[in-house]
C-alpha positions, 0 to 999 in steps of 0.5 A: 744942630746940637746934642739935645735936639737931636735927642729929643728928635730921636724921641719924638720919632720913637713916641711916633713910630710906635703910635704913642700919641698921650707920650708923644704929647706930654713929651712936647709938652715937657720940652716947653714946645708951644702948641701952635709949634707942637701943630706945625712939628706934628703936621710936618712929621705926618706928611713924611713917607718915612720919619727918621729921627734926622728928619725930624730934627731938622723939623724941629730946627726949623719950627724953632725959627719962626720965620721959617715956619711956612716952610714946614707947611710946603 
């Protein structure tokens, strides 16, 4: 995993846990991330106890590879 998803991780958590869904959005949006993906990566983070940014990155790593998009959903 790299530097740059790890920070976009951190961001996406802190939009998240801060209840800022319109940044959250738009910082997906910025980051080229396909709706279907921001669905998947959203549902995922919703389904977690307690999101923290490692969490999420490893979400998004795994959204990233579309044969292992089933396992966001388990």
């Amino acid at each position: 995993m790299n530097n740059v998803m790890k920070c976009q991780a951190a961001t996406i958590n802190e939009y998240f846990c801060h209840h800022k869904s319109l940044e959250l959005a738009e910082f997906m949006s910025d980051i080229n991330m396909p709706f279907d993906q921001q669905d998947r990566v959203l549902n995922a983070i919703q389904r977690l106890s307690k999101p923290s940014a490692r969490k999420i990155s490893i979400i998004l790593e795994l959204a990233g590879n579309n044969t292992m998009t089933e396992q966001l959903l388990k």
